[in-house]
C-alpha angles and dihedrals in degrees: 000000000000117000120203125224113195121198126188111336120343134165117270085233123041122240091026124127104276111204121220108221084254093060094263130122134248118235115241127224128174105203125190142183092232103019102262107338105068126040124319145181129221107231114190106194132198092218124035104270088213085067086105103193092177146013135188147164125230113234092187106051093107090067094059087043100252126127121262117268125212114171131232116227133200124282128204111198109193097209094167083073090055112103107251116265136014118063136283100259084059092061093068095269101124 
């Protein structure tokens, strides 16, 4: 049976529009242990949690026995610059 914990101010119903005292809204996340098929708990951010400000890899992770970690960063794939038809890996992408 799943329990609920609630910390700081939260909306009486989950996935509704949440207000910020400026008007705003807060951004929703749903975040699980094993994406959605385990528990998970419902984060509503001030800011977009996608908003990524730095990124770096751990060198020494190995050491703690973790293992390395090298980040993935954001890609933006202009496709409207892309000729019609045929597929990416025609247009030289491959």
């Amino acid at each position: 049976m799943p329990y609920y914990r609630v910390t700081g101010e939260v909306p009486r119903k989950r996935h509704v529009r949440f207000r910020r005292p400026d008007g705003g809204l807060y951004a929703e996340e749903l975040m699980g242990e094993e994406g959605f098929v385990s528990d998970s708990s419902l984060l509503y951010h001030a800011h977009p949690p996608t908003a990524i400000v730095k990124s770096e890899g751990l060198d020494d992770a190995a050491d703690t026995g973790v293992v390395p970690n090298h980040p993935l960063l954001p890609r933006h794939f202009r496709t409207q610059e892309l000729p019609p038809g045929g597929t990416w890996c025609s247009a030289g992408n491959c």
